[in-house]
N, C-alpha and C positions, 0 to 999 in steps of 0.2 A: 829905483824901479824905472825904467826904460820903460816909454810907451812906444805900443806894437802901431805901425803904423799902415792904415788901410789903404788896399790895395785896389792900384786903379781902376776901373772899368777898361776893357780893352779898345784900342780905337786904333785908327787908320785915317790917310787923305786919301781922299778918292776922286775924279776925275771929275767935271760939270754934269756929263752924260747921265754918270749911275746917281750922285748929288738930287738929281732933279728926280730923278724914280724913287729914288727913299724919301723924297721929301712925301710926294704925296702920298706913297706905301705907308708913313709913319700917320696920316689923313686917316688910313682906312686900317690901322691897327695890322698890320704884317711889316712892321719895322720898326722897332723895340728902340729907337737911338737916337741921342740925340746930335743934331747936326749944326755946325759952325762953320757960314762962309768966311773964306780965304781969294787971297786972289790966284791961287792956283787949284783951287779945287774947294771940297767943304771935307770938313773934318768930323768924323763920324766915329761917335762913343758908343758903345752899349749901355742902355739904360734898363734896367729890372724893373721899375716903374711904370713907363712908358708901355712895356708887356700887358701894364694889366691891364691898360684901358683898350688896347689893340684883343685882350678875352672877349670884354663888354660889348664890344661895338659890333664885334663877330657871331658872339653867340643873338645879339638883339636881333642882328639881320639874317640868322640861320632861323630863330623863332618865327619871325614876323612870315616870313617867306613860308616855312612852315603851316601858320595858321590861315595864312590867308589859303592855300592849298586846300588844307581843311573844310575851309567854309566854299570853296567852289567845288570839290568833292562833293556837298553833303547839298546840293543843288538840282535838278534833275538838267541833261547835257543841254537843250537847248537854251536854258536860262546862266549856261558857265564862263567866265570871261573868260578861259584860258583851250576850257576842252568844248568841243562840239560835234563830237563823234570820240565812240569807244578807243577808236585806235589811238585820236588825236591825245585822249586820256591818261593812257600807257604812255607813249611819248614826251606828254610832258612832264607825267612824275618819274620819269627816269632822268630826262632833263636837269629838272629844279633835283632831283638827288645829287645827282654829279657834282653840279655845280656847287649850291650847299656843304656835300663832304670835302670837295675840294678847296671852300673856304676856312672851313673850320680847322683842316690839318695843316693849311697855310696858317693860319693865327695860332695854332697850337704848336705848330714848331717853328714860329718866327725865331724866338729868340735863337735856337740853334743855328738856323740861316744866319740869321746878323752874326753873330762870334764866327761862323764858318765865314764870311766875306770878311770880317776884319782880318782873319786868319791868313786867307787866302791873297786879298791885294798887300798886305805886309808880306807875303813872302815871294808875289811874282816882284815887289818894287825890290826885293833883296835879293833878288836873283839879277835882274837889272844892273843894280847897284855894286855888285862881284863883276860884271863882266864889263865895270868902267862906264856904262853907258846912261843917260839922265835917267831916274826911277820914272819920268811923271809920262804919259803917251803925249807924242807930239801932239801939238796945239792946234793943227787943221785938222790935226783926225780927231781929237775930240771934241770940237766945235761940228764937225760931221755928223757924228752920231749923236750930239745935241740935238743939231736939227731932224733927227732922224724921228726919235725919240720924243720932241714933241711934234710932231707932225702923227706920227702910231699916234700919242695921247689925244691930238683932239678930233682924227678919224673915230676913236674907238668912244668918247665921251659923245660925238656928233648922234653915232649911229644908234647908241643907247639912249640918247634922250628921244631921239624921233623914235625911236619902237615903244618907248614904253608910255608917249602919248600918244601914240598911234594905237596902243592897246585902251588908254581914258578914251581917247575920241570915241572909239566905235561901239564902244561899255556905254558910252553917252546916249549915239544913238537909238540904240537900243534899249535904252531905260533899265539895263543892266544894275548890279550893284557896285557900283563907281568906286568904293571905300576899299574893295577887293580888288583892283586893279589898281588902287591906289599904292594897297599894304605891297603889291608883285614887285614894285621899286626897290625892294630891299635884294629881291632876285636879282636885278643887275647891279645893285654893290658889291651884291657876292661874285657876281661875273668878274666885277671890274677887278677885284682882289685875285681873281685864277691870274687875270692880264699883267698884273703887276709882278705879279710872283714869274708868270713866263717871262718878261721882260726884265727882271735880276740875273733869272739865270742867263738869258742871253748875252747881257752886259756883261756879268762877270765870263761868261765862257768864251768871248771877245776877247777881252783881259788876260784870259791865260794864253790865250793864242798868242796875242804880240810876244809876250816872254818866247814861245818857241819860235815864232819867227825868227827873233832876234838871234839866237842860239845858230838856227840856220844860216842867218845874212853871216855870224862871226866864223861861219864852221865854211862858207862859201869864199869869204875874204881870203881864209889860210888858205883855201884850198890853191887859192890863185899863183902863190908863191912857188906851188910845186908843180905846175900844170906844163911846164913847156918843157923840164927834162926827167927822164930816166932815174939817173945815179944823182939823187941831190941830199947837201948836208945838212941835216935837221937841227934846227936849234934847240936848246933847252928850254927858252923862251917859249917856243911852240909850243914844246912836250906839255908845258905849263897850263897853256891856253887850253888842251886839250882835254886836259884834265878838270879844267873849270868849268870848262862846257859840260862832260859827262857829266860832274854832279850835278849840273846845273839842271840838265838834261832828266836824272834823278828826278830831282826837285820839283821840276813838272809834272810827274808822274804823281808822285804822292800828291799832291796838288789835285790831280784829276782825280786819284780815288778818293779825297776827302768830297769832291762832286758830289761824286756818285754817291757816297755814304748821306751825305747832305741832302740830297735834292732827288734819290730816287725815286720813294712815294710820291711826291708832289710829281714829280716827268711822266708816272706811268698814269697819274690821273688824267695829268696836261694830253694825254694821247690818246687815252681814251677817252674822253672830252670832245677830242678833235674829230674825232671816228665819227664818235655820236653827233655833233652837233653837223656836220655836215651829212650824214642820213636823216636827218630832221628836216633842216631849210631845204636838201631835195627833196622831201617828202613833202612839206608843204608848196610848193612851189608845181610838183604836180598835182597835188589835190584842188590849191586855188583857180589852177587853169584848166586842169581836165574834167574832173570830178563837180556833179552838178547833184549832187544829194543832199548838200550843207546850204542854204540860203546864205548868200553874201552882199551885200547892200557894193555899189558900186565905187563907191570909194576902197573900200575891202580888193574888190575885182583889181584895180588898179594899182593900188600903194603896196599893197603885202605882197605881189609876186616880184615887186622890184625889192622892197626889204629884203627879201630873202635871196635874193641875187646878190645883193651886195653881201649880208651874212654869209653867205659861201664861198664868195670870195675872200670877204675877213675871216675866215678860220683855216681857207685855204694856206694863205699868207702868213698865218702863224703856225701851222706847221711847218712851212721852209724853212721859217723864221728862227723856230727851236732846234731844227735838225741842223743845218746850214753852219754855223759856229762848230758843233761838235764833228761834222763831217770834215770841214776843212782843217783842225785838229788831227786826225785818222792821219789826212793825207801830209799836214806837214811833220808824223813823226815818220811818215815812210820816207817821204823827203829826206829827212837828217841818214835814215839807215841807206839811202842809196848818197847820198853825201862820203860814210864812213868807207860804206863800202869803196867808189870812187878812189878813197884816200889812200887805203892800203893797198890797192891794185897802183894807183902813181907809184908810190914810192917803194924804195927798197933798200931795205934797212937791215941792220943785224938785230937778231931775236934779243939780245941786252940790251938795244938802243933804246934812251929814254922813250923817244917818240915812239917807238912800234910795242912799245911794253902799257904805253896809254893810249893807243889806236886800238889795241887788241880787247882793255879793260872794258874801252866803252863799247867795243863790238859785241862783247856779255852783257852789257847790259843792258843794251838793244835786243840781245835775243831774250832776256831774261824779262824785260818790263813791256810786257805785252798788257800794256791799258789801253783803253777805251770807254769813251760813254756807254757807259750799258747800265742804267736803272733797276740793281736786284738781280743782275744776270737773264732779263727778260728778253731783251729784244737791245741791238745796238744804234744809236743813232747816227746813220749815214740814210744818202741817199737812198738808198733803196726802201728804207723803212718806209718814203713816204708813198713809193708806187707801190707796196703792203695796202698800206690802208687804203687810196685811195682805187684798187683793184678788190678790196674789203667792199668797200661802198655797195656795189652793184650790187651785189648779194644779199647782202641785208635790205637794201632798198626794197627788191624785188618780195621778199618775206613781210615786210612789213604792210606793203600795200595789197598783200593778198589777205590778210587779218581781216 
């Protein structure tokens, strides 16, 4: 008898950048893996285990959040740490809902995220790795987006801990119930897990970019060979390279739909998140300065309208943030089809010739792999989505402060 032997958890190296983001994602339970430095990056397994304590930690802070809700609900408004006008009411349980569902589908389909990224950087490093060129991202560019990366992390941990003792403090002075603004801390755990999840997908969406880059710099190189004449003789070598690129080119494509399959739910919450949470901070922002029906003690007057200046600037940022990667994706696959294009107007060849029988292949498949980020087929993420939303703003702005 032959023993059947078990099969590995799947794993990948990954770069310092993303390394550091799973490390704390794996803190806050939306990264199921376990990770081993290396001096070129860390090495990231799937762990099944690791899952279930990223359930507990999620559902304790989806409850906690919840119940304190509850108990300043069940308060009459002027005694509420969070609401102190009806409208203000509405707004925050639409808020803490968001937030909340979009922690909880984050922890609920971590494990499918981690297997889709091991999936995904094992096959942009083997798509790499076919066109001859080192799997791993240069060494300045990911020391960059290190620093990028923790620079976002201890803005967005700064700005969380000063609002949510900015919420104790002024619970204090007022003689508030303090233990309910205490339990609201579980609120920005669940923030902090939307942030992380935005910032996977951004890292890996970087990720697949380099691979099309690179496709383009090799699709750029040939093209050089043929640019100064007319009538030139194609090699077989070429035809070759052309054909690695196409699949290669493929390869990216399913790559982005496995994205999309992956990370739609959680991008259309991340968006609508963005909407809301930026008609909130402008809404407070003019209630604390314009609006004189809510008593506000002078520290209030002073600290919250700058809070909330910078919250809208922070959400501002992370919508460029999410969109910005997949936009410039859009434009380097037009890139590559004005590249082909280019290539078969240079040259002229006979309809047998190796090279124009694999210039022609992948010109089908440029018209045929018509991808894009688009989350569910809702809405695509380019540029424009984000003057959408933020042309969205005014409007609901306008509605909510007539409430």
């Amino acid at each position: 008898m032959f023993k059947s032997k078990k099969s590995r958890p799947p794993e990948c190296v990954v770069p310092k950048s993303i390394g550091v983001v799973l490390r704390i994602s794996q803190a806050f339970g939306v990264a199921p893996v376990r990770l081993t430095v290396k001096p070129d990056g860390y090495v990231v397994q799937f762990s099944p285990s690791v899952s279930l304590y990223g359930y507990a930690i999620i559902i304790a802070f989806s409850l906690t959040s919840v119940i304190a809700l509850g108990f300043d609900l069940s308060v009459p408004l002027g005694q509420s740490v969070r609401m102190r006008s009806e409208t203000r009411r509405v707004v925050w349980v639409v808020d803490l809902a968001i937030v909340t569902i979009l922690g909880i589908v984050g922890g609920y389909q971590a494990p499918a995220h981690m297997k889709s990224l091991i999936d995904i950087v094992n096959r942009v490093q083997k798509i790499s790795s076919e066109l001859k060129v080192s799997v791993k991202s240069p060494k300045t560019s990911d020391n960059r987006q290190y620093r990028y990366v923790i620079i976002a992390l201890i803005i967005l941990f700064t700005i969380m801990i000063f609002d949510c003792f900015n919420i104790i403090y002024i619970t204090l002075t007022k003689e508030h119930r303090v233990w309910v603004a205490a339990m609201y801390s579980c609120y920005y755990c669940s923030y902090i897990i939307t942030q992380l999840l935005e910032i996977q997908f951004i890292l890996l969406a970087a990720y697949i970019l380099s691979a099309l880059k690179l496709i383009n710099s090799r699709l750029r190189n040939l093209q050089k060979k043929y640019n100064h004449y007319l009538f030139s003789p194609a090699k077989g070598e070429d035809a070759q390279t052309i054909r690695h690129l196409s699949l290669s080119y493929g390869a990216v494509c399913e790559i982005i739909k496995e994205m999309n399959k992956s990370y739609s739910t959680v991008l259309l919450l991340l968006i609508g998140s963005f909407l809301l949470h930026l008609i909130v901070t402008l809404y407070y922002i003019i209630t604390n300065i314009f609006f004189k029906d809510i008593e506000y003690c002078m520290f209030e007057k002073i600290i919250t309208p700058i809070l909330q200046v910078v919250w809208c600037a922070f959400h501002t940022w992370d919508l460029v943030m999410v969109v910005e990667p997949c936009h410039r994706t859009h434009e380097e696959m037009e890139r590559t089809k004005e590249l082909i294009s280019q290539f078969m107007c240079t040259l002229t060849l006979k309809v047998s010739d190796p090279m124009q029988v694999e210039l022609e292949l992948f010109c089908r498949r440029l018209m045929f792999s018509q991808v894009k980020y688009s989350p569910h087929q809702v809405c695509t993420l380019t540029r424009s989505l984000i003057a959408t939303v933020l042309g969205s703003i005014t409007t609901y702005l306008v509605v909510i402060i007539q409430l």
